[in-house]
SENU-431396 format. One record per atom (N, C-alpha, C): atom name; x, y, z; residue number from 1; residue in three letters. Coordinates in nm, 4 decimals. Layout:
<sites>
<site><atom>CA</atom><X>X</X><Y>Y</Y><Z>Z</Z><nr>NUM</nr><rest>ALA</rest></site>
...
</sites>
This chain:
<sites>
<site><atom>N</atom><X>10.6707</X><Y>10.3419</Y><Z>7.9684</Z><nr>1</nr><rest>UNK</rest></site>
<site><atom>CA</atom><X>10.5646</X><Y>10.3421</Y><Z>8.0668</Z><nr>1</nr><rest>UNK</rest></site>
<site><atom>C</atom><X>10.5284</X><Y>10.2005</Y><Z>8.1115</Z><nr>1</nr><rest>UNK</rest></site>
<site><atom>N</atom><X>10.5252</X><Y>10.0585</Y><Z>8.0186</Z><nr>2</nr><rest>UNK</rest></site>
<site><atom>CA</atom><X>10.4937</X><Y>9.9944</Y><Z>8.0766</Z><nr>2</nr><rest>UNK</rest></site>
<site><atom>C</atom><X>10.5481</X><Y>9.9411</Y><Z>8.1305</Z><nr>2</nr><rest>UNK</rest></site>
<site><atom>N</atom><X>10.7168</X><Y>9.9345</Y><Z>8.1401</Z><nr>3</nr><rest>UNK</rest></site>
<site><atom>CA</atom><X>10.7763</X><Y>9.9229</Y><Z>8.2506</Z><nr>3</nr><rest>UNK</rest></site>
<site><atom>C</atom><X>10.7325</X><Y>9.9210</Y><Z>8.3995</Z><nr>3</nr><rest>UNK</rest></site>
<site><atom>N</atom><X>10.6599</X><Y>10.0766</Y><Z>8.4421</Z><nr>4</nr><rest>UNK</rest></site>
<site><atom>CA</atom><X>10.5956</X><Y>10.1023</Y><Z>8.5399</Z><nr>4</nr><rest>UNK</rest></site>
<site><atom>C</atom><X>10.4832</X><Y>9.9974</Y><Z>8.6313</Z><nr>4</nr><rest>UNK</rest></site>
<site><atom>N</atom><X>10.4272</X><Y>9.9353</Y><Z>8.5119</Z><nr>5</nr><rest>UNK</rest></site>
<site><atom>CA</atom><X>10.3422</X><Y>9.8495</Y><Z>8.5485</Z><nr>5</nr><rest>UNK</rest></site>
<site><atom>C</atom><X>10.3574</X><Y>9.7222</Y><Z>8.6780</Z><nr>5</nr><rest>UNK</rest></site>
<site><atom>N</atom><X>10.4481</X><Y>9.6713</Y><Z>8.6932</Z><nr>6</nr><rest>UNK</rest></site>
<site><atom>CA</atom><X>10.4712</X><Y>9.5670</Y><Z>8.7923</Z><nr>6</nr><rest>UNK</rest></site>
<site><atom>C</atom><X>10.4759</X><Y>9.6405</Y><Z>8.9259</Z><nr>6</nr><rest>UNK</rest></site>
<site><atom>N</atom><X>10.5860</X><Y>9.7543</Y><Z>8.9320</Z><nr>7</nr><rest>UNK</rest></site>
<site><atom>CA</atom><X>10.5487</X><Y>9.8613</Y><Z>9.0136</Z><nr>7</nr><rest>UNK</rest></site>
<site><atom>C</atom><X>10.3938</X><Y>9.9209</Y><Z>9.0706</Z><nr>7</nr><rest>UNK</rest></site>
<site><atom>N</atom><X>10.3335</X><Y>9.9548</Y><Z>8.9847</Z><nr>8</nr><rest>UNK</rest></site>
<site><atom>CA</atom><X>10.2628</X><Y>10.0170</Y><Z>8.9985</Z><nr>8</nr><rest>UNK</rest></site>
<site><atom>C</atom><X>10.1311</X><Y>9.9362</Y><Z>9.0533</Z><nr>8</nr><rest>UNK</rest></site>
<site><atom>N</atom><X>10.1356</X><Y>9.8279</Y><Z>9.0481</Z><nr>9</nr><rest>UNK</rest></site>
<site><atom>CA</atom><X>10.0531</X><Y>9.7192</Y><Z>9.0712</Z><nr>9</nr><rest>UNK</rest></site>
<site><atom>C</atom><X>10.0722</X><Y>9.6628</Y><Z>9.1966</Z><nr>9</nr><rest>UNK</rest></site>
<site><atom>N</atom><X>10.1933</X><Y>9.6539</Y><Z>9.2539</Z><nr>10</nr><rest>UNK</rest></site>
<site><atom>CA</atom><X>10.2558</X><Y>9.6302</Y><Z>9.3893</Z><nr>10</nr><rest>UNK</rest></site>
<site><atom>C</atom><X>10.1436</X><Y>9.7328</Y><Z>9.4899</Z><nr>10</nr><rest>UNK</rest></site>
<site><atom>N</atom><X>10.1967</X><Y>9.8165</Y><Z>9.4342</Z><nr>11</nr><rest>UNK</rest></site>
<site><atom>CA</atom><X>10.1778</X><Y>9.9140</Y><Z>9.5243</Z><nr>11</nr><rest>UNK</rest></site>
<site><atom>C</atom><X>9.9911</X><Y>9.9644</Y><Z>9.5463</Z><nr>11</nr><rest>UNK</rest></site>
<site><atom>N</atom><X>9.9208</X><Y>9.9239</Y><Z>9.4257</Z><nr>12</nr><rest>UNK</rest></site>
<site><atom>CA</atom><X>9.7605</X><Y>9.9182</Y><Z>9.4185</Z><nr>12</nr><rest>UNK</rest></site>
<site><atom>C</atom><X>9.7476</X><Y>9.8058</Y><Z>9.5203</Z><nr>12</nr><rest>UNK</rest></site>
<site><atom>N</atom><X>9.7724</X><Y>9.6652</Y><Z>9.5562</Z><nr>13</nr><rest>UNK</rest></site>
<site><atom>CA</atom><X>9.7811</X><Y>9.6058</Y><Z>9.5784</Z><nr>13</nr><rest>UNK</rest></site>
<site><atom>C</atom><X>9.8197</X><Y>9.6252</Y><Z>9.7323</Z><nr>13</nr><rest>UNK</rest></site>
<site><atom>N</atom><X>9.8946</X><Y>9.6540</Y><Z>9.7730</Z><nr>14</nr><rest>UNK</rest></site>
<site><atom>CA</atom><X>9.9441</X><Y>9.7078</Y><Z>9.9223</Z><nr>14</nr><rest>UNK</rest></site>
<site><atom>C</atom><X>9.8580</X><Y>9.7914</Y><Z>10.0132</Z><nr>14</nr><rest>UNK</rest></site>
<site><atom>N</atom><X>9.8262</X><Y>9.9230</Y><Z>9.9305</Z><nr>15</nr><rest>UNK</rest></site>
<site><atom>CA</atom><X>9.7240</X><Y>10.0054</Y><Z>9.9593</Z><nr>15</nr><rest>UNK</rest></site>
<site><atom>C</atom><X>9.5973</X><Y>9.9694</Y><Z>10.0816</Z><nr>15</nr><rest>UNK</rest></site>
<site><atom>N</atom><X>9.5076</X><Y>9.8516</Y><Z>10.0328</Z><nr>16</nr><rest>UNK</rest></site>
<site><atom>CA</atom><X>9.4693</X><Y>9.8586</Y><Z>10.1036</Z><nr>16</nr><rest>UNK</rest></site>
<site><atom>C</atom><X>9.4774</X><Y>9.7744</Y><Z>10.2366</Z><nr>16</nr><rest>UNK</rest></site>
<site><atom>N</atom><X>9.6188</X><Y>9.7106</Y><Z>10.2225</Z><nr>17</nr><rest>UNK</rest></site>
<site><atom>CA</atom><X>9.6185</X><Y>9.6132</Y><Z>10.3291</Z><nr>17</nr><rest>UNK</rest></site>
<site><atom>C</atom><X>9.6814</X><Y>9.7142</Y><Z>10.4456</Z><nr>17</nr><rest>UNK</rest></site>
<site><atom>N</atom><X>9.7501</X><Y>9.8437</Y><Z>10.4357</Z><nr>18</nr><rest>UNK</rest></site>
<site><atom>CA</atom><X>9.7970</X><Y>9.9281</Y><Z>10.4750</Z><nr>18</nr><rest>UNK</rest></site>
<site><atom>C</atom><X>9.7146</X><Y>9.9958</Y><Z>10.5938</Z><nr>18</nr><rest>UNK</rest></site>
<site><atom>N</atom><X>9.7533</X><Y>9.9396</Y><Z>10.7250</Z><nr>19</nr><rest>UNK</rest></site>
<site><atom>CA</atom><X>9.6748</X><Y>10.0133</Y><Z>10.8132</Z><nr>19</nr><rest>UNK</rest></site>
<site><atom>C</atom><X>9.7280</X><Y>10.1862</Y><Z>10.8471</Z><nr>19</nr><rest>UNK</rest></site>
<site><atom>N</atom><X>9.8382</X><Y>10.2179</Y><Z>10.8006</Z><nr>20</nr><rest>UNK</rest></site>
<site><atom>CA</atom><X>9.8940</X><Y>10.3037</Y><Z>10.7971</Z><nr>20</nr><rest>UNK</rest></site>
<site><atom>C</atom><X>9.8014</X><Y>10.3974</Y><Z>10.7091</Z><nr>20</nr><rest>UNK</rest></site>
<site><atom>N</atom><X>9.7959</X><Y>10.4008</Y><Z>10.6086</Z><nr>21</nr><rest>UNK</rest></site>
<site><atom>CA</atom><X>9.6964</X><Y>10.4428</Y><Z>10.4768</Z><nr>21</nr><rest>UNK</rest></site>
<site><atom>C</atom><X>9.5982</X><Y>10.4606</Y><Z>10.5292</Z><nr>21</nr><rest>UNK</rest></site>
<site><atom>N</atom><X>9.4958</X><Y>10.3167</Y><Z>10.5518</Z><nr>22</nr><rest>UNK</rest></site>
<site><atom>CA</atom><X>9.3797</X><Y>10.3314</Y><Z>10.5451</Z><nr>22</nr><rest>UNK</rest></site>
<site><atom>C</atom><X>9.2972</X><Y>10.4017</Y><Z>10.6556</Z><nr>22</nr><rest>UNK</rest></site>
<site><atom>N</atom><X>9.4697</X><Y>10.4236</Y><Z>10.7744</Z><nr>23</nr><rest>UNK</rest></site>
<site><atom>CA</atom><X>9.3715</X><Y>10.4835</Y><Z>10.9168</Z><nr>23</nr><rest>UNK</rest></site>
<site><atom>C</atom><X>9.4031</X><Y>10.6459</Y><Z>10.8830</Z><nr>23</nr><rest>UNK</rest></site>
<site><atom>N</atom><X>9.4640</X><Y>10.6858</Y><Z>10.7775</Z><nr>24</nr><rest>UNK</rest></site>
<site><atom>CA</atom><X>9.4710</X><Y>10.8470</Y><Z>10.7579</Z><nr>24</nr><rest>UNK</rest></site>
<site><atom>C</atom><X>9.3437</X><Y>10.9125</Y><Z>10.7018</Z><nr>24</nr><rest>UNK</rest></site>
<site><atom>N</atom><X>9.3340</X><Y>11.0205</Y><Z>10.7725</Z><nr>25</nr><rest>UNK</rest></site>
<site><atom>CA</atom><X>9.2377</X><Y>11.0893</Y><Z>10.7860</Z><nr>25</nr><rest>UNK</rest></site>
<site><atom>C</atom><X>9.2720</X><Y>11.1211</Y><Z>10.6379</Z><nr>25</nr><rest>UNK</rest></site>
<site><atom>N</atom><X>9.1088</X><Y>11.1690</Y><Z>10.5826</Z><nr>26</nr><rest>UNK</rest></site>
<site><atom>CA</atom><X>9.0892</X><Y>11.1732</Y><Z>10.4544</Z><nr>26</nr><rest>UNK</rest></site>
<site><atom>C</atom><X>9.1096</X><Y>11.0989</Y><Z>10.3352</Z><nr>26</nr><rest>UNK</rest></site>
<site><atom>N</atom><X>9.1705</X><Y>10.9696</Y><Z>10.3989</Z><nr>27</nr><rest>UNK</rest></site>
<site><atom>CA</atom><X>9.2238</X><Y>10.8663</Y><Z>10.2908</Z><nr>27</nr><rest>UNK</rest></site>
<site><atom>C</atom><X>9.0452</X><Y>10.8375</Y><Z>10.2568</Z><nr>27</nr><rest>UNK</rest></site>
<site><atom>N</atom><X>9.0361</X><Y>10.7873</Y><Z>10.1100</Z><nr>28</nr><rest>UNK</rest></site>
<site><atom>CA</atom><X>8.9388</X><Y>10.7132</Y><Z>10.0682</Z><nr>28</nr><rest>UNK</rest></site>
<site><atom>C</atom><X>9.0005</X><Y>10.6312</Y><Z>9.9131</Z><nr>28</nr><rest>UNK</rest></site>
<site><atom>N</atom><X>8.9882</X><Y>10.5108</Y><Z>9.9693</Z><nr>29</nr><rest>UNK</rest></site>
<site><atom>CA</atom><X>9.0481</X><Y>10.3877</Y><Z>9.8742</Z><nr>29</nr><rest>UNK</rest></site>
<site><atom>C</atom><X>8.8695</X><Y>10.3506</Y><Z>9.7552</Z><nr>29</nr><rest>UNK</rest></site>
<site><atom>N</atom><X>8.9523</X><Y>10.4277</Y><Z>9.6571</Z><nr>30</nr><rest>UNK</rest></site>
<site><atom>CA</atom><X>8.8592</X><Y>10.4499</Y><Z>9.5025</Z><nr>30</nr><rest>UNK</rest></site>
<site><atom>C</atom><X>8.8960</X><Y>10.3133</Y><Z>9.4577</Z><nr>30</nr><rest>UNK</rest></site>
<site><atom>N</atom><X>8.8887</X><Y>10.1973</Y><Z>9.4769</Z><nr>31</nr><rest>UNK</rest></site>
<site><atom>CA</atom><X>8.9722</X><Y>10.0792</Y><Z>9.3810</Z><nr>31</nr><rest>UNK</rest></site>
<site><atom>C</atom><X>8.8494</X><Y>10.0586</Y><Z>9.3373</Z><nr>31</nr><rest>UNK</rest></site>
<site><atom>N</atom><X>8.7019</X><Y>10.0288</Y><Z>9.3949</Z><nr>32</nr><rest>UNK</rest></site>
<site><atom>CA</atom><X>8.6173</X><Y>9.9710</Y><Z>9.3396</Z><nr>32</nr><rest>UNK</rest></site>
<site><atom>C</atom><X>8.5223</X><Y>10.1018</Y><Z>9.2808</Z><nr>32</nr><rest>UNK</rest></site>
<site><atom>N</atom><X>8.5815</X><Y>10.2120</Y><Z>9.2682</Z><nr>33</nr><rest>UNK</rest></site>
<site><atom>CA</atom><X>8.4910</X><Y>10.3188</Y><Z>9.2157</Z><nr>33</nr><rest>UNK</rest></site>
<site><atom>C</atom><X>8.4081</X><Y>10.2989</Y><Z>9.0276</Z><nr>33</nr><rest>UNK</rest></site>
<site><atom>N</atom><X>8.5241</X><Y>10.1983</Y><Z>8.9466</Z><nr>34</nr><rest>UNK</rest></site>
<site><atom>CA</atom><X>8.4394</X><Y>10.1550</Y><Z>8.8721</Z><nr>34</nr><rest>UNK</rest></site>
<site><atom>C</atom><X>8.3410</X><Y>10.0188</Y><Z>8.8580</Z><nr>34</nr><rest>UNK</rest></site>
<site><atom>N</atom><X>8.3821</X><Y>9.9523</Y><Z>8.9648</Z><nr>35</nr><rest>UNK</rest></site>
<site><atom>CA</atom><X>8.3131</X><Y>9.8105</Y><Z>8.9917</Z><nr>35</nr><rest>UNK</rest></site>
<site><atom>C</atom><X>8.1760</X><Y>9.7638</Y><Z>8.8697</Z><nr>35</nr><rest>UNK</rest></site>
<site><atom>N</atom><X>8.0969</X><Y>9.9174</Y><Z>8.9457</Z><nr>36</nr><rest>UNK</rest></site>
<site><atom>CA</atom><X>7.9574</X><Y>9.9067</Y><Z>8.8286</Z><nr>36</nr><rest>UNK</rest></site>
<site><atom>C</atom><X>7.9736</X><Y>9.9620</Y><Z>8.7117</Z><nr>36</nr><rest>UNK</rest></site>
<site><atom>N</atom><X>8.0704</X><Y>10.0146</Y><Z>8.6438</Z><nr>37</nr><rest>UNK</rest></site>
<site><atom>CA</atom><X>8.0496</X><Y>10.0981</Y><Z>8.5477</Z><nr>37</nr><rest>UNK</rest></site>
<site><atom>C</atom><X>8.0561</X><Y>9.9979</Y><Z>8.4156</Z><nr>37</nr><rest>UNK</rest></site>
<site><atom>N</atom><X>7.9245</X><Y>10.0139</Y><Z>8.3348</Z><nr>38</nr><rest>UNK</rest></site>
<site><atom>CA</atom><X>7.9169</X><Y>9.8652</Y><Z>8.1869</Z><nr>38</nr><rest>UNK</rest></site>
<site><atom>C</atom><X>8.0213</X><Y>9.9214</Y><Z>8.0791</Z><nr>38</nr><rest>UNK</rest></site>
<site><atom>N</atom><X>8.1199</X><Y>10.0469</Y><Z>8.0812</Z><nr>39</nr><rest>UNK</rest></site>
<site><atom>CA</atom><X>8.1695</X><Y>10.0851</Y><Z>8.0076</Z><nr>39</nr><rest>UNK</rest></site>
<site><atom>C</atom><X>8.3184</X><Y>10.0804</Y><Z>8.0120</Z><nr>39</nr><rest>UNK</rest></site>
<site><atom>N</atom><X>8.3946</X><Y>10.0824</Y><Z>7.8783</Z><nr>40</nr><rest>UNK</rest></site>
<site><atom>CA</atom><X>8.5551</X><Y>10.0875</Y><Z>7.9313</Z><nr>40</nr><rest>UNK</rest></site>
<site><atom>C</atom><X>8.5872</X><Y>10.1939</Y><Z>8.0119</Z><nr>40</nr><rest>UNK</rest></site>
<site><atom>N</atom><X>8.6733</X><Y>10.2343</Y><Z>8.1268</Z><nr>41</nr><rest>UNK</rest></site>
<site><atom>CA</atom><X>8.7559</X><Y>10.3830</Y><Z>8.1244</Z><nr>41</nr><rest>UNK</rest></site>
<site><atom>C</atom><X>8.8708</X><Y>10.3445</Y><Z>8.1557</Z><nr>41</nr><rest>UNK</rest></site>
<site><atom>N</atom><X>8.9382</X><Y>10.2530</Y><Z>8.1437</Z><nr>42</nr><rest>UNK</rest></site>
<site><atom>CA</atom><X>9.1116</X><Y>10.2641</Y><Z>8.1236</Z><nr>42</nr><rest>UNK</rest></site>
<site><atom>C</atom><X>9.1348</X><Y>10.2998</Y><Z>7.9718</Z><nr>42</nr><rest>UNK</rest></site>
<site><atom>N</atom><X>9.2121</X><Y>10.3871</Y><Z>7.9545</Z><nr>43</nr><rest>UNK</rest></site>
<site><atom>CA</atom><X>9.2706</X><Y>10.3869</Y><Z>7.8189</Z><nr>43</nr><rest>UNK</rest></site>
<site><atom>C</atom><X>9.4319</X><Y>10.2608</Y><Z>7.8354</Z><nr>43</nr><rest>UNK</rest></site>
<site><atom>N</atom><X>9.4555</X><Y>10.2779</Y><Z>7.9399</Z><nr>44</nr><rest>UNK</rest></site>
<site><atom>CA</atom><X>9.5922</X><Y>10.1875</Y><Z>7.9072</Z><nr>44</nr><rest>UNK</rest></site>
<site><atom>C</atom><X>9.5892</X><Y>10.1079</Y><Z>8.0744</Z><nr>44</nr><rest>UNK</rest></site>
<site><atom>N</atom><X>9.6920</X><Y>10.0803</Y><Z>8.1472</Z><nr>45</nr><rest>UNK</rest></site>
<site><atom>CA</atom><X>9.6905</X><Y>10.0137</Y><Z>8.2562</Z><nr>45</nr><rest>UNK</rest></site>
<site><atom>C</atom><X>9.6895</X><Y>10.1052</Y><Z>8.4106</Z><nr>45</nr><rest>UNK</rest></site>
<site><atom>N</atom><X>9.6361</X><Y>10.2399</Y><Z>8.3920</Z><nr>46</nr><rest>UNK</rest></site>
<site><atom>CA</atom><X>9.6619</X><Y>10.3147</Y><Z>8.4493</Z><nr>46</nr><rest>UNK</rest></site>
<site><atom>C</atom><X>9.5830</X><Y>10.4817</Y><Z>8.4695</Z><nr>46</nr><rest>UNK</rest></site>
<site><atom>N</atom><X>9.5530</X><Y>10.4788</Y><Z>8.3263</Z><nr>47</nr><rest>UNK</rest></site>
<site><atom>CA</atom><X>9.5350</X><Y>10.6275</Y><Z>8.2522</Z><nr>47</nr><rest>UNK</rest></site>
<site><atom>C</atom><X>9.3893</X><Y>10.5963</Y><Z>8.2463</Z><nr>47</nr><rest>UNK</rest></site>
<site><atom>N</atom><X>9.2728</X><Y>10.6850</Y><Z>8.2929</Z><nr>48</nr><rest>UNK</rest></site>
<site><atom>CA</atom><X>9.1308</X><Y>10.7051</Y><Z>8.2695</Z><nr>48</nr><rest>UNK</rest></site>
<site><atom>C</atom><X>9.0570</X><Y>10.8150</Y><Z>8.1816</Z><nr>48</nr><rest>UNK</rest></site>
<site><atom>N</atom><X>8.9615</X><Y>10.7142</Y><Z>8.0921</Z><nr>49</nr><rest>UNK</rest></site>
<site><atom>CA</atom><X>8.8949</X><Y>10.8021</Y><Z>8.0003</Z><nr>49</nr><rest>UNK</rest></site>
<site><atom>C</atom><X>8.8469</X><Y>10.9369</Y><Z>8.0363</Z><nr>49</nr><rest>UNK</rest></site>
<site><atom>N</atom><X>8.7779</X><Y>10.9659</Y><Z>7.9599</Z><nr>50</nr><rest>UNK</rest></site>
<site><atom>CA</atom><X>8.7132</X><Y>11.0990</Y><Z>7.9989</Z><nr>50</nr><rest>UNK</rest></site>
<site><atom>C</atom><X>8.5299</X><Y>11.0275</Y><Z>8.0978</Z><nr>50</nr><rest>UNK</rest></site>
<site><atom>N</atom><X>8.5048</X><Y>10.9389</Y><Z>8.0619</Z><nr>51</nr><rest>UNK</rest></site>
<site><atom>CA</atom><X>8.4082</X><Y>10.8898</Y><Z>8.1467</Z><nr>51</nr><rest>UNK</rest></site>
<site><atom>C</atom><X>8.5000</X><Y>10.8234</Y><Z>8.2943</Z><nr>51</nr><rest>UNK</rest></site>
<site><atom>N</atom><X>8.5854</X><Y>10.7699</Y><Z>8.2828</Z><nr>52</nr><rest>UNK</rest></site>
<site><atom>CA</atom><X>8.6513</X><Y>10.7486</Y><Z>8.4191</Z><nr>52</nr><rest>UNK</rest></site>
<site><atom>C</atom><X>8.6528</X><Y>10.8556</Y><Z>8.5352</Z><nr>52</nr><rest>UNK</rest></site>
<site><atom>N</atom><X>8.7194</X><Y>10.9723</Y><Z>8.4300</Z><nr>53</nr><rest>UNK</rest></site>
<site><atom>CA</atom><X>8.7376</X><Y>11.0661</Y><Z>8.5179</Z><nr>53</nr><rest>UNK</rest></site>
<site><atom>C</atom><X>8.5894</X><Y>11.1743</Y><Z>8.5456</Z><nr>53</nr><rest>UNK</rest></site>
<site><atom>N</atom><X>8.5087</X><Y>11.1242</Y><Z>8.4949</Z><nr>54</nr><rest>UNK</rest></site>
<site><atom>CA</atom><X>8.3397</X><Y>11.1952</Y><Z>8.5320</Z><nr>54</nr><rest>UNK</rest></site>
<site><atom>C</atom><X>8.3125</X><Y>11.1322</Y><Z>8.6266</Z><nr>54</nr><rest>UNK</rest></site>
<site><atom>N</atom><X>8.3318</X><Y>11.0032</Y><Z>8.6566</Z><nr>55</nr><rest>UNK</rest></site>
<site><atom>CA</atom><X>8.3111</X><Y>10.9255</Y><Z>8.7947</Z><nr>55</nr><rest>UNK</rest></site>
<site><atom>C</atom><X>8.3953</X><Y>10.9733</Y><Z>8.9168</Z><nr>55</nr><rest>UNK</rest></site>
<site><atom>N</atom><X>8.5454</X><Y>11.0017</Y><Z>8.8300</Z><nr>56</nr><rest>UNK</rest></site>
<site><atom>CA</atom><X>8.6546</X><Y>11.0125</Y><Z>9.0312</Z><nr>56</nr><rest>UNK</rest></site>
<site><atom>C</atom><X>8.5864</X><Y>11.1778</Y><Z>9.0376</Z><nr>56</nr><rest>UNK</rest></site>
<site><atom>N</atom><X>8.5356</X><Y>11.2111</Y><Z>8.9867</Z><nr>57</nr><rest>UNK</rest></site>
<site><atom>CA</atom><X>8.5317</X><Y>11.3553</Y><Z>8.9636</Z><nr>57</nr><rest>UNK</rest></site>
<site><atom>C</atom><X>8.4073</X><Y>11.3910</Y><Z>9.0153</Z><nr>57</nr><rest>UNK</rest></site>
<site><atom>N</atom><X>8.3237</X><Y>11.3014</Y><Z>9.0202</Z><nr>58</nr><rest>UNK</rest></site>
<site><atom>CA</atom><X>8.2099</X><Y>11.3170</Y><Z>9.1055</Z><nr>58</nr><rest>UNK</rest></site>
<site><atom>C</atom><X>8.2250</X><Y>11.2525</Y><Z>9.2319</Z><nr>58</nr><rest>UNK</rest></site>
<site><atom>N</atom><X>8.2487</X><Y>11.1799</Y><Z>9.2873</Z><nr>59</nr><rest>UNK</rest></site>
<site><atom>CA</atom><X>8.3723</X><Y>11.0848</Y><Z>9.3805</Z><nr>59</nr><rest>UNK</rest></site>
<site><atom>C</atom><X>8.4024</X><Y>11.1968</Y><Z>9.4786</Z><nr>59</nr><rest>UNK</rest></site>
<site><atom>N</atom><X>8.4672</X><Y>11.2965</Y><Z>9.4282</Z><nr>60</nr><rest>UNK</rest></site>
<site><atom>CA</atom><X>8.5858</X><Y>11.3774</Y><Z>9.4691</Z><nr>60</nr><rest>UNK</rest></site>
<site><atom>C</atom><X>8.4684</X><Y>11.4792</Y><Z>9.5097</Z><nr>60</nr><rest>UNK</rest></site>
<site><atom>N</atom><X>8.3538</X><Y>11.5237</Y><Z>9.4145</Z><nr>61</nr><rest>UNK</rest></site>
<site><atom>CA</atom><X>8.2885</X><Y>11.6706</Y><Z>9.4714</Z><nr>61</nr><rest>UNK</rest></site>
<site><atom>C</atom><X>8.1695</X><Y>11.6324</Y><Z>9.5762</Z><nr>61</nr><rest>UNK</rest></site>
<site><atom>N</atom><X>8.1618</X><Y>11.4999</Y><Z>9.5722</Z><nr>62</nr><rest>UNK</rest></site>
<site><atom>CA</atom><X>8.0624</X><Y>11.4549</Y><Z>9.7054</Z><nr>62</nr><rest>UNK</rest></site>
<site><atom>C</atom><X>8.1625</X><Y>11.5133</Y><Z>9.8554</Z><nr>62</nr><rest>UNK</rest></site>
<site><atom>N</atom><X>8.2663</X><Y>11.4552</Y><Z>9.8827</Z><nr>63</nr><rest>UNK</rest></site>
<site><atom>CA</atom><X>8.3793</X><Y>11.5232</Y><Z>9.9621</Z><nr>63</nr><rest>UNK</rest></site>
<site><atom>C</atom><X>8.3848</X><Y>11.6742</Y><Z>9.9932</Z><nr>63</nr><rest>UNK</rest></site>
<site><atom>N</atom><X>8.4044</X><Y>11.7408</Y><Z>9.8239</Z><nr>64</nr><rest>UNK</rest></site>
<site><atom>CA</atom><X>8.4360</X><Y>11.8814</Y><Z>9.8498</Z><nr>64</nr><rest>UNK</rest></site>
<site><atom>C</atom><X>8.3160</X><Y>11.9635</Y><Z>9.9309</Z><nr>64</nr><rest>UNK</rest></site>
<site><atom>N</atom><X>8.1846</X><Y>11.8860</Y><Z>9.8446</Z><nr>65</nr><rest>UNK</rest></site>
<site><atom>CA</atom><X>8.0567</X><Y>11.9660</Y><Z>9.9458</Z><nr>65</nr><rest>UNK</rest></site>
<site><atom>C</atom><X>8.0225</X><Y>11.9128</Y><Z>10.0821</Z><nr>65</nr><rest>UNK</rest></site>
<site><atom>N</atom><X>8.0979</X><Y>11.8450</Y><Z>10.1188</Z><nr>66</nr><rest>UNK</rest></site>
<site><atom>CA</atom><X>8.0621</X><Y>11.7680</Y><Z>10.2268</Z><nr>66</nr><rest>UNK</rest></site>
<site><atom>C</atom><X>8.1723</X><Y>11.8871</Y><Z>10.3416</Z><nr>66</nr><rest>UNK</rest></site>
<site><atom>N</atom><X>8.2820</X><Y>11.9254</Y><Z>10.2829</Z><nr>67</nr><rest>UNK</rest></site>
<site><atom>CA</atom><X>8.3306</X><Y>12.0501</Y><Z>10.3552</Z><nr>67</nr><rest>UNK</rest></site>
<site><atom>C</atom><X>8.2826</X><Y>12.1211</Y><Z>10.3427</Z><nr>67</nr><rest>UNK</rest></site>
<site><atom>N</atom><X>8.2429</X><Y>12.2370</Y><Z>10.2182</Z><nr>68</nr><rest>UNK</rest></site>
<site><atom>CA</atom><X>8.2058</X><Y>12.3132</Y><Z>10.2136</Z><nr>68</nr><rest>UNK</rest></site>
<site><atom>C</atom><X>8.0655</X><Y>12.3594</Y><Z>10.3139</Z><nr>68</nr><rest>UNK</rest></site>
<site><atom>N</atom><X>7.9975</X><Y>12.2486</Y><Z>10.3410</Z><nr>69</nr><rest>UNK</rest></site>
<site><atom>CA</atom><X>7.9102</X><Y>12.2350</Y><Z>10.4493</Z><nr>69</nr><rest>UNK</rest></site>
<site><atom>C</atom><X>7.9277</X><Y>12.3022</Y><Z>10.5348</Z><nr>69</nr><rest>UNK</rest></site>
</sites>
């Protein structure tokens, strides 16, 4: 896996310079979704705790009710 890493970092990295990306509908660039958070949630260079994922996960249902609307 950590192979993956140089890869995978390119490409975090690209993301948002990507006008392609960033002009698609429904895109929303999460990079700074933990910015504030005082706690760890990477378990490794990639992989999010169970508090990480309570954040994209609330992230994500602001959206869903925002259709469901």
């Amino acid at each position: 896996m950590q192979g993956l890493k140089g890869p995978f970092l390119r490409i975090f990295n690209a993301v948002p310079e990507s006008q392609g990306v960033s002009e698609t509908r429904g895109f929303h660039d999460l990079s700074q979704i933990f910015a504030n958070t005082d706690r760890p949630v990477f378990t490794d260079f990639c992989h999010i705790s169970e508090k990480g994922n309570e954040i994209v996960g609330r992230r994500i249902a602001t959206d869903v009710l925002t259709v469901l609307k």
